[in-house]
C-alpha positions as a Markdown table, in Angstrom:
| # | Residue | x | y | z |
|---|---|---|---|---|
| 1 | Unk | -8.2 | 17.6 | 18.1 |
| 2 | Unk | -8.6 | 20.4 | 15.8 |
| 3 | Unk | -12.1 | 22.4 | 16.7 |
| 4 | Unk | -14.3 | 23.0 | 13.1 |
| 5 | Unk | -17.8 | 23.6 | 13.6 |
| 6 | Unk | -19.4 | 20.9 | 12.0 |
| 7 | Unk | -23.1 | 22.2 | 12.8 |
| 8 | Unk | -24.5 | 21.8 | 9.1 |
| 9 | Unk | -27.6 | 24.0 | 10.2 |
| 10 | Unk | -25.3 | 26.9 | 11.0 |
| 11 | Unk | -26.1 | 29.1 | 7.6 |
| 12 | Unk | -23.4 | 31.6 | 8.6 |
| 13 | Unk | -20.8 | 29.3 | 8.0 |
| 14 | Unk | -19.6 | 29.3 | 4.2 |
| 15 | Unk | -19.2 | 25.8 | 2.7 |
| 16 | Unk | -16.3 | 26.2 | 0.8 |
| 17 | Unk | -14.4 | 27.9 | 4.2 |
| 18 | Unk | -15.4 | 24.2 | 5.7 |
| 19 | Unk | -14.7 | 22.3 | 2.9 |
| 20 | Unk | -11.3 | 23.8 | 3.2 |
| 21 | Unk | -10.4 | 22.9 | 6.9 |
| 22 | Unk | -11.8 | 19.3 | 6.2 |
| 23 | Unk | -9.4 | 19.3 | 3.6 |
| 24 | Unk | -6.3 | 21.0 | 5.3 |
| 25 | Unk | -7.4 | 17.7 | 8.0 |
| 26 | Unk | -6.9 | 15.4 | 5.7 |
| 27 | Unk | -3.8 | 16.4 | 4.1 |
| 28 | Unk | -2.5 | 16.8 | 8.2 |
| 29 | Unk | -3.4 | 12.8 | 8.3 |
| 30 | Unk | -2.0 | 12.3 | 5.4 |
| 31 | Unk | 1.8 | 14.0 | 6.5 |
| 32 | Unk | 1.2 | 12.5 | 9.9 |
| 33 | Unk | 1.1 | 9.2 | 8.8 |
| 34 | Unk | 4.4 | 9.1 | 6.8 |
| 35 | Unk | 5.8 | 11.0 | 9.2 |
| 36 | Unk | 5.1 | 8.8 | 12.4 |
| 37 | Unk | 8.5 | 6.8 | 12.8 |
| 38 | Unk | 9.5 | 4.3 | 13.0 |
| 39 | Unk | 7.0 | 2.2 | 11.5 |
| 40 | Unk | 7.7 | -1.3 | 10.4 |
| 41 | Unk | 8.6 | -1.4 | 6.7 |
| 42 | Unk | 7.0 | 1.3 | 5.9 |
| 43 | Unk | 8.5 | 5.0 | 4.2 |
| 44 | Unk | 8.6 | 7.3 | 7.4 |
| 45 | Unk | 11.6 | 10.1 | 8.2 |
| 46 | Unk | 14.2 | 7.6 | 9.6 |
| 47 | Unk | 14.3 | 5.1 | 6.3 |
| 48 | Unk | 12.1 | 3.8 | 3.2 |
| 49 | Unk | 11.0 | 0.9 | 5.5 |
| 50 | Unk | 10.4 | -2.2 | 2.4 |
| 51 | Unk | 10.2 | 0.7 | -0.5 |
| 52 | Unk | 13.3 | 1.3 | -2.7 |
| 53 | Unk | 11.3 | 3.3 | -4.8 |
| 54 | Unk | 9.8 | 6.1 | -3.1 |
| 55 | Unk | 11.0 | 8.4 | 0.0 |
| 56 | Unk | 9.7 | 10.7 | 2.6 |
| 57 | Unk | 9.8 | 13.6 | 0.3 |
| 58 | Unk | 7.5 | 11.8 | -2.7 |
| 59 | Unk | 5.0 | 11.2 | 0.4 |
| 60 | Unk | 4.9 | 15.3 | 1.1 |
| 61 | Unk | 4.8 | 16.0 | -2.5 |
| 62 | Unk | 2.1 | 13.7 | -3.2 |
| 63 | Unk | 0.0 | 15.0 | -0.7 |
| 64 | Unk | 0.3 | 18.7 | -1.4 |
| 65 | Unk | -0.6 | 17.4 | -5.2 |
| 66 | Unk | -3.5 | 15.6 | -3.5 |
| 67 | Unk | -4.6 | 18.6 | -1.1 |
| 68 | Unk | -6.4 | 21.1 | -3.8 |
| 69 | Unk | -8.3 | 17.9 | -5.1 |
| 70 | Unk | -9.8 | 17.1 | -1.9 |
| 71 | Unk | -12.4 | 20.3 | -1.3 |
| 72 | Unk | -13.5 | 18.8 | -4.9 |
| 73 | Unk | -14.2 | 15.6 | -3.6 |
| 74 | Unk | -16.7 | 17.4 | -1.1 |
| 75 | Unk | -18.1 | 19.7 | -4.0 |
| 76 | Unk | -19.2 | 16.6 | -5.8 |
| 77 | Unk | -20.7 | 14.5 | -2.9 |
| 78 | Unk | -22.6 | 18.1 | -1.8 |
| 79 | Unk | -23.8 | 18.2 | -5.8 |
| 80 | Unk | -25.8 | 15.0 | -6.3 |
| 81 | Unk | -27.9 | 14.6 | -3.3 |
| 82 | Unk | -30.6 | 13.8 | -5.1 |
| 83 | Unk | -29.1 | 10.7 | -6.9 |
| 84 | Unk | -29.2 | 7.5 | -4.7 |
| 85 | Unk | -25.9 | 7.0 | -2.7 |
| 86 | Unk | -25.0 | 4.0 | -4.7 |
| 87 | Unk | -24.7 | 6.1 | -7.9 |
| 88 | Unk | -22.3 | 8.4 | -6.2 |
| 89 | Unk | -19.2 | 6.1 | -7.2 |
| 90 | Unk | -19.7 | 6.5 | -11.1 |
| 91 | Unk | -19.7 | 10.3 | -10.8 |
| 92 | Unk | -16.3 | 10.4 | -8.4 |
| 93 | Unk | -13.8 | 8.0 | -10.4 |
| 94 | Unk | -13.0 | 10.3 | -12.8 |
| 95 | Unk | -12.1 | 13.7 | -9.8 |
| 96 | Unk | -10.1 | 10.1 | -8.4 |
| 97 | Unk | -8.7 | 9.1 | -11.7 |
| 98 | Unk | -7.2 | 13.3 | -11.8 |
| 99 | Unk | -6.6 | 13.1 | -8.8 |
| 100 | Unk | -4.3 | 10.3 | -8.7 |
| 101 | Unk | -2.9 | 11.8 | -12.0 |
| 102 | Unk | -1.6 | 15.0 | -10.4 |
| 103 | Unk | -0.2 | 12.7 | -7.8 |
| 104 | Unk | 2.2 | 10.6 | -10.2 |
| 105 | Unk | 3.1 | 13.8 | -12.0 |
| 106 | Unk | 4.5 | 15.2 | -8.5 |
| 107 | Unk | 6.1 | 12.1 | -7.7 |
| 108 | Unk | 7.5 | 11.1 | -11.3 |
| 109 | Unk | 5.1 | 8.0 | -11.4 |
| 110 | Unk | 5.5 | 7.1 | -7.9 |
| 111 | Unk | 2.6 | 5.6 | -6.2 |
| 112 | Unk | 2.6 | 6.8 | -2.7 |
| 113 | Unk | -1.4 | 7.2 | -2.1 |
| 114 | Unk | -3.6 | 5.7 | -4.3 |
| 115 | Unk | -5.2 | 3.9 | -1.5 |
| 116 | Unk | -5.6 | 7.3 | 0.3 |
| 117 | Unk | -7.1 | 9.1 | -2.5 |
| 118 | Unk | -9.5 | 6.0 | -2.5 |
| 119 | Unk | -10.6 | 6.2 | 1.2 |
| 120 | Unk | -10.2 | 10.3 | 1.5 |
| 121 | Unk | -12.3 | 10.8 | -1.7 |
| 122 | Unk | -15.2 | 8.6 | -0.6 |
| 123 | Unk | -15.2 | 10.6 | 3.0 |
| 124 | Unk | -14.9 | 13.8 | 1.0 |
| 125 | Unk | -17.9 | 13.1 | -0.3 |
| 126 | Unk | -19.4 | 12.1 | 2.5 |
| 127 | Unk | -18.9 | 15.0 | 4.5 |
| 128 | Unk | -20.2 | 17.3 | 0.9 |
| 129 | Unk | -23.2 | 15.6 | 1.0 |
| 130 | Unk | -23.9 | 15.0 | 4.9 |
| 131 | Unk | -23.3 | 18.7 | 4.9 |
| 132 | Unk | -25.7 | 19.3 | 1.9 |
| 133 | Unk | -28.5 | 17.2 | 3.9 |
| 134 | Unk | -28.1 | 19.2 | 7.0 |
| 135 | Unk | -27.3 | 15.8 | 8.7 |
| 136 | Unk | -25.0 | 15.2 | 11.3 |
| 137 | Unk | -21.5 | 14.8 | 10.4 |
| 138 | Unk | -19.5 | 12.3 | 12.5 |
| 139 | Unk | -17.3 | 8.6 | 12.5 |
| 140 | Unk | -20.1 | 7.0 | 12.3 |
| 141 | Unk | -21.9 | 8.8 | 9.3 |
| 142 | Unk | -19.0 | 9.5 | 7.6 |
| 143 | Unk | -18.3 | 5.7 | 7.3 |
| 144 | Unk | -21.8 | 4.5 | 7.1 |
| 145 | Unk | -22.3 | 7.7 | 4.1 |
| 146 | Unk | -19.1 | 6.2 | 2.0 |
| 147 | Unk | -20.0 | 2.2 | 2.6 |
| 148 | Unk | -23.6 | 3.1 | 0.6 |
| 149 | Unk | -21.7 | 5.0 | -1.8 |
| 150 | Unk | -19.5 | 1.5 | -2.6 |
| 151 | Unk | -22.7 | -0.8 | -2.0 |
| 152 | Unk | -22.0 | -3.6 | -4.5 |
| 153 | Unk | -18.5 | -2.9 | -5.4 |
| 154 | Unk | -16.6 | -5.3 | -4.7 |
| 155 | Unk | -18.9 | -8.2 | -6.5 |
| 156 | Unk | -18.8 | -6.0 | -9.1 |
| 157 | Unk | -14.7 | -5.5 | -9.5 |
| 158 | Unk | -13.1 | -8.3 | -7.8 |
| 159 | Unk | -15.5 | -11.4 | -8.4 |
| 160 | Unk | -14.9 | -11.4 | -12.5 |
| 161 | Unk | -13.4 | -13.9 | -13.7 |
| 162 | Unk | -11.5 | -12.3 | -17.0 |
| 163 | Unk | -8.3 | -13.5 | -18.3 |
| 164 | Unk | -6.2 | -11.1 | -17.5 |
| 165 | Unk | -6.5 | -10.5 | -13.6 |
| 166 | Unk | -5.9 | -7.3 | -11.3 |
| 167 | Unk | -3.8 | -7.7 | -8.4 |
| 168 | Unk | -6.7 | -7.3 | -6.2 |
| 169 | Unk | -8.7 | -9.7 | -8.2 |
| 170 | Unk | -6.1 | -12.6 | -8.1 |
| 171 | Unk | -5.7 | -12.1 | -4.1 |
| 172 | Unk | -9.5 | -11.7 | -3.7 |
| 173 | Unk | -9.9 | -15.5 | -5.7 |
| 174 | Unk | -6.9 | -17.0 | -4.2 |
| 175 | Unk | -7.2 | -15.7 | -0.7 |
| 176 | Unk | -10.4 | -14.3 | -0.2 |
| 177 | Unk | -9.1 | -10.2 | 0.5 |
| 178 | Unk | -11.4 | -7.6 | -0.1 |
| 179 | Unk | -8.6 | -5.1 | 0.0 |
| 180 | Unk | -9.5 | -1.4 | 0.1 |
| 181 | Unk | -13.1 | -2.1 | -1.3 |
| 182 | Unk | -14.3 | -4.1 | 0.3 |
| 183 | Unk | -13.3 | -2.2 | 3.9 |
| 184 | Unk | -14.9 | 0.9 | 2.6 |
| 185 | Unk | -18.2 | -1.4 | 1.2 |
| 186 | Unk | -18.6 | -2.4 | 5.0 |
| 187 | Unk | -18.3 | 1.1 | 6.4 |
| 188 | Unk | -14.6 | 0.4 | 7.9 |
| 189 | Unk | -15.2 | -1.4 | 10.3 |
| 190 | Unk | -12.1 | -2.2 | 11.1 |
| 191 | Unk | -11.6 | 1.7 | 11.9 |
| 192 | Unk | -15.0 | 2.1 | 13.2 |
| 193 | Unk | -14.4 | -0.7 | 16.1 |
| 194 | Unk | -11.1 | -0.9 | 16.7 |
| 195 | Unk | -8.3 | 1.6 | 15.4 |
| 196 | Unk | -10.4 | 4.5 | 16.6 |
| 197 | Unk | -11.6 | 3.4 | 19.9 |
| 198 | Unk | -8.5 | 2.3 | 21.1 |
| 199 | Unk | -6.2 | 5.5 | 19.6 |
| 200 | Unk | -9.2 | 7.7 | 21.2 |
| 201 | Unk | -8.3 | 5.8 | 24.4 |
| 202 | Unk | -5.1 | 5.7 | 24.5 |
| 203 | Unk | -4.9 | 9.7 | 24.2 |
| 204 | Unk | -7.7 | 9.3 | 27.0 |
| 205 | Unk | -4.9 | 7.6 | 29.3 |
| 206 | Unk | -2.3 | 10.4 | 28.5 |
| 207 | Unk | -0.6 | 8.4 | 25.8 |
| 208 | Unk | 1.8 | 10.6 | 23.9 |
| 209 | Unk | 0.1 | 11.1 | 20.6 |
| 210 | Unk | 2.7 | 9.2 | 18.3 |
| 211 | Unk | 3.6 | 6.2 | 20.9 |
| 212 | Unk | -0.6 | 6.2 | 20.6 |
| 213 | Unk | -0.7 | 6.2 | 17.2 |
| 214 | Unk | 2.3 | 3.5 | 16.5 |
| 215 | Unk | 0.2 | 1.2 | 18.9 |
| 216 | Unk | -3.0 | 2.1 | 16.8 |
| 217 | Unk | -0.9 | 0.7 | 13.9 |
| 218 | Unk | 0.3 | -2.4 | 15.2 |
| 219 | Unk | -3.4 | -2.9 | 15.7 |
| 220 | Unk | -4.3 | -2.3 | 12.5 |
| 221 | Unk | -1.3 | -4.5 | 11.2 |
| 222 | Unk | -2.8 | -7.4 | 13.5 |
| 223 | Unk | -6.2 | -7.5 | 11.8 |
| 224 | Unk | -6.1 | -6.3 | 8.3 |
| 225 | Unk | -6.0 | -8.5 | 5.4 |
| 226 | Unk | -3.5 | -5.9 | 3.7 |
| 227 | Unk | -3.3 | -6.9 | 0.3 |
| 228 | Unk | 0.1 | -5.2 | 0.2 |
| 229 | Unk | 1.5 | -7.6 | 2.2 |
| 230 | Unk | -0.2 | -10.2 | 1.2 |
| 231 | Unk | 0.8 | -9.5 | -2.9 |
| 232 | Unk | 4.3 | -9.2 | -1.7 |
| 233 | Unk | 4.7 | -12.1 | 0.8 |
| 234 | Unk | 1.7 | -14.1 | -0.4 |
| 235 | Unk | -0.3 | -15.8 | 2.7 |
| 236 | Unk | 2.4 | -17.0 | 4.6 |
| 237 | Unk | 3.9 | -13.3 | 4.7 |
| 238 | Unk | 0.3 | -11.9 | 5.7 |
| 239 | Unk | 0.4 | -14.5 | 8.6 |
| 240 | Unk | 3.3 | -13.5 | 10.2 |
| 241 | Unk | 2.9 | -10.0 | 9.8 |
| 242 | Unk | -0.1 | -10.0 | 11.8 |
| 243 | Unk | 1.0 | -12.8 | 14.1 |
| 244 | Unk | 4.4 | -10.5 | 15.2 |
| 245 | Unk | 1.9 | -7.4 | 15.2 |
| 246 | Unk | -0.6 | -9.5 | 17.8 |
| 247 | Unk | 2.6 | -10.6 | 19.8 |
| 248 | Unk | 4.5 | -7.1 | 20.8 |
| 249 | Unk | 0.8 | -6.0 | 21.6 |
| 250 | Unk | 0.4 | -8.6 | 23.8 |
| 251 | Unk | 3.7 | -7.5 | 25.4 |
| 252 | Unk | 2.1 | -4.6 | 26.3 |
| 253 | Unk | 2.2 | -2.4 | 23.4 |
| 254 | Unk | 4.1 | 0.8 | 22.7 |
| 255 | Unk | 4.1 | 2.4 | 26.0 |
| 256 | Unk | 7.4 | 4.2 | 25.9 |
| 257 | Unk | 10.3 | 5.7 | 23.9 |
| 258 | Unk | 11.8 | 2.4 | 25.2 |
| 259 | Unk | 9.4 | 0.0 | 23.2 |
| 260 | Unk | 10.7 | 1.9 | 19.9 |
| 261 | Unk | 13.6 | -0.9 | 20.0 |
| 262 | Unk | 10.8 | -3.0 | 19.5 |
| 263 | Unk | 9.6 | -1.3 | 16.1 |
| 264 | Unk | 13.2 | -1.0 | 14.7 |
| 265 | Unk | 13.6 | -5.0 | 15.1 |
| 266 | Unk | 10.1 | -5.4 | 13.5 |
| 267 | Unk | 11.1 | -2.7 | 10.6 |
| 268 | Unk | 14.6 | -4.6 | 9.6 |
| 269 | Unk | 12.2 | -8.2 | 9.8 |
| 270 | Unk | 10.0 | -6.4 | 6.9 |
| 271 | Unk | 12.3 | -5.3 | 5.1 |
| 272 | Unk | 14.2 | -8.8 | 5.1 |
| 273 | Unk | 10.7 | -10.0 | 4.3 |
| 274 | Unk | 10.0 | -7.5 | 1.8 |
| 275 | Unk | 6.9 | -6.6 | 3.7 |
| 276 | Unk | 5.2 | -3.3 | 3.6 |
| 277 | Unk | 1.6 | -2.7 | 5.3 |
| 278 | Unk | 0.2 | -0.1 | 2.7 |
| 279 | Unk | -3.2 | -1.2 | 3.7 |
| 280 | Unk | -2.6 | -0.6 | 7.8 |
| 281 | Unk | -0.8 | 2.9 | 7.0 |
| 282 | Unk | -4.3 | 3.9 | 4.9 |
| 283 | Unk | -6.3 | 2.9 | 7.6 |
| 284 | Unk | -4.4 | 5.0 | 10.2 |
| 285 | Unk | -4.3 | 7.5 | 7.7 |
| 286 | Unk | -8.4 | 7.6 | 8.1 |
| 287 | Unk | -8.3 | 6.9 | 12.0 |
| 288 | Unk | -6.1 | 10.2 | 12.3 |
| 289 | Unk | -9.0 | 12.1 | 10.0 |
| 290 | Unk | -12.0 | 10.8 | 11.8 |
| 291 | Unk | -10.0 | 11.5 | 15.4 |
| 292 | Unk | -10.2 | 15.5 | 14.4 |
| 293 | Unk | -13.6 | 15.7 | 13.2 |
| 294 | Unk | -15.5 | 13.5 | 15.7 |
């Protein structure tokens, strides 16, 4: 865990110096996830997982893109800490909607982290504006700060009923996924109660950090609604993702270098499936992030 005083009552401490090594974090959770192998049919250094269009090295360009945008993020939340928390989200889509374009112009149109700018922006602010209020800085806060920032959002974006749907729209009516919105409008729970928990103790146990954070994922994989699976393999595809995610945890879990065969067979499956668990990988991305700063 990287040490960054995060005593907001310490005046000798610059912001921007802060605001710097929260961002350097979260690009770190950002390279550590793609570059945590293997991980079932997603991009990570041994193959492109389900992806034939994108690679390991449009994952580490779009994060270096992302990286200058993220101290931003923080600027902004520290800004308005006189507006209610709810009226945060108008003021950060458009730092999110230049953010994401400097990530498509380093990756030629690419999209390799919307989902990350979405979750990373909203605890960006977070932090900028805990940090602002003097008030603790934490998990918990962090999460709680960035669910009251999306309070309302996702009756607001994915319970219209226009003619022309969205992806997340037509999954949210037909299936009843919240996606990305709606875990962030209920303070990421699934982060909050289980990813982080059980990666904090694993490492507690002496877990090797990656075989720890591969487990983490299957966890993740076993409980999230991802609507990237679920838009490429519709319900059924969901289902068995989570069911074979639930089932090599049961077995016990990734342990060892030995359970890695179990990964590989679970990889090739997705990528016969045409499976990918964007979703889980964002979520890890944010269990990494809140790991350092806790």
């Amino acid at each position: 865990m990287m040490s960054i005083p995060v005593n907001p009552t310490n005046a000798s401490i610059q912001p921007q110096s802060l605001y710097d090594a929260w961002a350097d974090l979260a690009w770190r959770a950002m390279l550590t996830e793609v570059n945590l192998s293997p991980k079932p049919g997603l991009v990570d250094r041994l193959n492109c997982g389900a992806h034939k269009d994108m690679a390991l090295e449009d994952f580490h360009r779009s994060a270096e893109a992302i990286r200058d945008w993220l101290p931003r993020f923080m600027e902004y939340g520290a800004s308005c800490t006189r507006l209610p928390p709810e009226s945060v989200l108008a003021g950060l889509r458009p730092l999110g909607m230049a953010c994401e374009a400097a990530m498509f112009r380093a990756t030629a149109g690419v999209n390799t982290h919307k989902g990350s700018i979405f979750s990373l922006g909203l605890l960006c602010a977070a932090i900028g504006r805990l940090y602002q209020l003097r008030q603790p800085i934490t998990a918990q806060t962090l999460c709680a700060t960035s669910a009251a920032f999306c309070r309302g959002l996702t009756a607001r974006e994915l319970r219209q009923n226009n003619l022309q749907l969205t992806a997340g729209q037509r999954l949210y009516q037909q299936l009843g996924l919240t996606g990305a919105r709606g875990e962030a409008e209920a303070g990421y729970p699934l982060v909050i109660r289980h990813a982080l928990p059980h990666y904090r103790a694993l490492l507690a146990q002496g877990r090797d950090p990656e075989l720890a954070l591969l487990d983490t994922l299957l966890l993740l994989m076993s409980l999230n609604g991802d609507t990237n699976v679920a838009s490429r393999g519709g319900s059924d595809g969901l289902r068995w993702l989570q069911q074979h995610a639930s089932f090599l945890l049961r077995q016990g879990g990734i342990r060892t270098p030995d359970d890695l065969v179990f990964l590989h067979q679970f990889n090739q499956q997705c990528i016969e499936r045409n499976l990918s668990p964007g979703g889980s990988a964002d979520l890890l991305i944010v269990t990494w992030f809140l790991a350092q700063i806790s």
